[in-house]
C-alpha positions as CSV (number, residue, x, y, z in Angstrom):
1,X,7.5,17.6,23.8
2,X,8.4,19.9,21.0
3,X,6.3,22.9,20.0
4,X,4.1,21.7,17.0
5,X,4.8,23.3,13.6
6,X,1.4,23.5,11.7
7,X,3.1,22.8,8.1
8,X,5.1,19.8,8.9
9,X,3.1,16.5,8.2
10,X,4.7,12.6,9.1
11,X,3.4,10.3,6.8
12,X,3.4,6.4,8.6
13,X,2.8,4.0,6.1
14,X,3.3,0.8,4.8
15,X,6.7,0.5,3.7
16,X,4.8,-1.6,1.0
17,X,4.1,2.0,-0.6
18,X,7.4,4.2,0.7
19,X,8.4,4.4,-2.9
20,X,5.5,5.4,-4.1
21,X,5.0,8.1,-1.6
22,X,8.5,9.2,-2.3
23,X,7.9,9.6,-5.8
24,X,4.9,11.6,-5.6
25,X,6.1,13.8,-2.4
26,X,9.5,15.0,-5.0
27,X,7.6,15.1,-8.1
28,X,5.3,18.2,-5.8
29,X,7.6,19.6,-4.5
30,X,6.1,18.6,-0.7
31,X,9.4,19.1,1.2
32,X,7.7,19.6,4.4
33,X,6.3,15.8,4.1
34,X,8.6,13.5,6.2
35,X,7.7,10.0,5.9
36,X,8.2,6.9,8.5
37,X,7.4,3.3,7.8
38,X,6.8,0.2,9.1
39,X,7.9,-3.2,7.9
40,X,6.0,-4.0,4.4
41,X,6.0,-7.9,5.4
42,X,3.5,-7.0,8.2
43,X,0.8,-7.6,5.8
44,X,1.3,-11.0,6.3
45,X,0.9,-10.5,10.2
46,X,-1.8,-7.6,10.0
47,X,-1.4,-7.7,14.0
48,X,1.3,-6.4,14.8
49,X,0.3,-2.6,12.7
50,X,-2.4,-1.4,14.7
51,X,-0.2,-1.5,18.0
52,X,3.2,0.1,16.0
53,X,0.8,2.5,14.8
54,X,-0.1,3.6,18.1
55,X,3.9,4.3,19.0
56,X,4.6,6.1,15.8
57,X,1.4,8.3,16.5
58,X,2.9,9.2,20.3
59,X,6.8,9.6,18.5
60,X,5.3,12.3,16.0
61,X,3.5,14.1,18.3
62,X,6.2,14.6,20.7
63,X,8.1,15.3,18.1
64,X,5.8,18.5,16.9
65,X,4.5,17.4,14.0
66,X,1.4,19.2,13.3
67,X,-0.6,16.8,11.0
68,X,-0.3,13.3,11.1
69,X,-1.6,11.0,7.8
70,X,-1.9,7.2,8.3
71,X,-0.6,5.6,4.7
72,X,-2.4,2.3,4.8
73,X,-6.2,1.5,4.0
74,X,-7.8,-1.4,5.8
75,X,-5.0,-3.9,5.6
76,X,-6.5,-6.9,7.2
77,X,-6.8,-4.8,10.9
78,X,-10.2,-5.6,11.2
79,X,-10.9,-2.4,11.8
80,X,-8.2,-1.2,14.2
81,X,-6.8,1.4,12.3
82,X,-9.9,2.9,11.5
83,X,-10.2,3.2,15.7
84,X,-6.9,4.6,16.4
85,X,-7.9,7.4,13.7
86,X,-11.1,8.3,15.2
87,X,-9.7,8.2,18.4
88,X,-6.8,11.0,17.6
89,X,-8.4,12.7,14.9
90,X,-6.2,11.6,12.1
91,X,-6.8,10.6,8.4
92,X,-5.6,7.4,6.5
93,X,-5.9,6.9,2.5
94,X,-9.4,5.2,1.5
95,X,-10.1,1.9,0.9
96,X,-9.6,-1.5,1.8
97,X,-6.1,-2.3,0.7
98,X,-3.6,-1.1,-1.7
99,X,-5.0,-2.9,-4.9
100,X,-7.9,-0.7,-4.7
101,X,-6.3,2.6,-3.8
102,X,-3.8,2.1,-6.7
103,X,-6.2,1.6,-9.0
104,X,-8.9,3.9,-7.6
105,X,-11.0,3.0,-5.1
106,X,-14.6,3.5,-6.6
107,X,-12.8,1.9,-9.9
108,X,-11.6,-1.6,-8.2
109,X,-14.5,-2.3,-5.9
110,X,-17.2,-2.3,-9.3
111,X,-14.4,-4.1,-11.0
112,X,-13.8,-7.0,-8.4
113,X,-17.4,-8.0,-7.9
114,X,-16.8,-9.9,-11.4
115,X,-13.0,-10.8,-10.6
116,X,-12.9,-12.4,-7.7
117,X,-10.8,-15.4,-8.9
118,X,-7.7,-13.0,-9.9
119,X,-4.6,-12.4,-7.8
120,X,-3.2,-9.0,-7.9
121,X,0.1,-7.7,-7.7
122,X,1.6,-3.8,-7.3
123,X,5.0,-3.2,-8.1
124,X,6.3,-4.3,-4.7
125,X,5.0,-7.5,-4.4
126,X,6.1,-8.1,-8.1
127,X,9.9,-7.2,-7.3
128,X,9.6,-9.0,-4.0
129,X,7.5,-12.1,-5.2
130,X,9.8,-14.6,-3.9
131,X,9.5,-12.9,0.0
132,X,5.8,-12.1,0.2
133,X,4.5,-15.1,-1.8
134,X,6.5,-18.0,-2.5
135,X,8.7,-18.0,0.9
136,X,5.5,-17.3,3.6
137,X,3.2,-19.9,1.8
138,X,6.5,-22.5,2.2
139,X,5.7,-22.6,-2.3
140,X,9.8,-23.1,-2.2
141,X,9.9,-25.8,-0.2
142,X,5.9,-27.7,-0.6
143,X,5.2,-26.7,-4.6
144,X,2.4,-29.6,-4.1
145,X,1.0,-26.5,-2.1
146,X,0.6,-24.5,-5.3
147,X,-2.6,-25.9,-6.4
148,X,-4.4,-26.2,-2.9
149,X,-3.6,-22.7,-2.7
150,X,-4.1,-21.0,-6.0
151,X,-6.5,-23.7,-7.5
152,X,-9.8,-21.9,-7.4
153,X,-7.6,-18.5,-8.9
154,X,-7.3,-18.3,-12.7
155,X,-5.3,-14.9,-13.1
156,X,-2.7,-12.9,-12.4
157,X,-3.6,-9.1,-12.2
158,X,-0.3,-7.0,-12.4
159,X,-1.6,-3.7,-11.1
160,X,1.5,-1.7,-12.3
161,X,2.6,2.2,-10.8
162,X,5.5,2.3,-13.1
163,X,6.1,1.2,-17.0
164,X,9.1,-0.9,-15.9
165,X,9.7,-4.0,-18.4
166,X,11.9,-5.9,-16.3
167,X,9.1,-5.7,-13.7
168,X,6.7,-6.8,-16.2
169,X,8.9,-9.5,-16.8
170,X,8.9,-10.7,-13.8
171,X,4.8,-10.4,-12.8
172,X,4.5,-12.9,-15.9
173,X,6.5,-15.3,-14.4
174,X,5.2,-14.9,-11.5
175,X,2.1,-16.2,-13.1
176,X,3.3,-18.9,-14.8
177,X,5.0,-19.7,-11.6
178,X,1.7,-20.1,-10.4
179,X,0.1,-21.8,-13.4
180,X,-2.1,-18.5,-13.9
181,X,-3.4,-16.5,-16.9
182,X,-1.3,-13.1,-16.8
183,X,-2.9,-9.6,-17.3
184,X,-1.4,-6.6,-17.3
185,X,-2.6,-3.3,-15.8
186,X,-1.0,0.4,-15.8
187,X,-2.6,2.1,-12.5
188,X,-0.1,4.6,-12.1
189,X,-0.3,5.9,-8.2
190,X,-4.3,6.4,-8.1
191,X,-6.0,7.8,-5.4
192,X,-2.7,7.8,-3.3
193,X,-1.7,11.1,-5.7
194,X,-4.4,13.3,-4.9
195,X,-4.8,12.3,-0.9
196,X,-0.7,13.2,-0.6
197,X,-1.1,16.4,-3.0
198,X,-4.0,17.4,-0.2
199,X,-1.5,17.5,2.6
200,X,-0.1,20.8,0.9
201,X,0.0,23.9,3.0
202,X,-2.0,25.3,0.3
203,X,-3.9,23.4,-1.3
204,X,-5.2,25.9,-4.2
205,X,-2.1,26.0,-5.7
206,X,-2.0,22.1,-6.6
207,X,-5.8,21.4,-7.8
């Protein structure tokens, strides 16, 4: 095991958000951030992250890391990854998924209580559509599927991090794909900003 060097921090996350982290780790300047991900598909088999957790946690430790921040909220782990950072003492953004970190926790939780027929999309599920919605619910293959599926959902929420028209492009297809009302939504990076920005050395000098 390597000696642990206080100022270097591994970020595991969701490979759902490594672009995002990327982004926000060069546009501060937090070089000492180093950043390991797991397979962004896992969302669709929320098993299999609690256990890969626990072997990235031992990897960065012996490696000498001396912080550790899990990115990903709740994800469907029923928990588990709320245990694993009580158990070693390590933090993991807020909130229950992505949707609401990206568009602020507090924010997406009062807003949801009256939307809860809407389907949301970030950036990656918008560029990756086909992979994480049309391929695992067999949509390509069964469209009678489409309307058992999405029947009782009358929107498509594009929660966007990035003003990227071709993306916007493709999140309104996406809904018409899906027979859907479209509605678009500039989040920016939300609460991810600030809980990376806190992993500084020092934190006065970023606010």
């Amino acid at each position: 095991m390597k000696r642990a060097n206080a100022e270097k921090v591994q970020i595991i996350a969701c490979g759902a958000i490594a672009r995002e982290i990327l982004a926000i780790r060069n546009a501060n300047g937090l070089d000492h951030i180093d950043l390991e991900c797991l397979p962004a598909i896992w969302h669709v088999h929320p098993q299999k992250i609690a256990p890969a957790l626990r072997e990235k946690i031992a990897t960065a430790r012996a490696a000498g890391y001396g912080r550790i921040f899990i990115g990903y909220a709740e994800c469907g782990t029923q928990g588990e990854i709320d245990r694993i950072c009580a158990e070693e003492g390590i933090e993991r953004i807020a909130g229950p998924h992505c949707y609401a970190f990206f568009s602020g926790t507090e924010k997406f939780l009062a807003e949801c209580e009256n939307e809860f027929t809407a389907f949301y999309l970030t950036d990656l599920i918008t560029r990756q559509f086909e992979a994480f919605v049309i391929e695992p619910l067999k949509l390509d293959t069964h469209p009678e599927l489409r309307d058992m599926v999405f029947g009782n959902y009358t929107k498509i929420v594009y929660l966007a991090q990035t003003e990227d028209v071709e993306l916007q492009q493709k999140a309104r297809w996406a809904a018409d794909y899906l027979g859907l009302a479209y509605e678009y939504r500039f989040t920016g990076y939300g609460d991810l900003d600030p809980a990376l920005r806190r992993l500084a050395p020092d934190k006065t000098d970023l606010g």
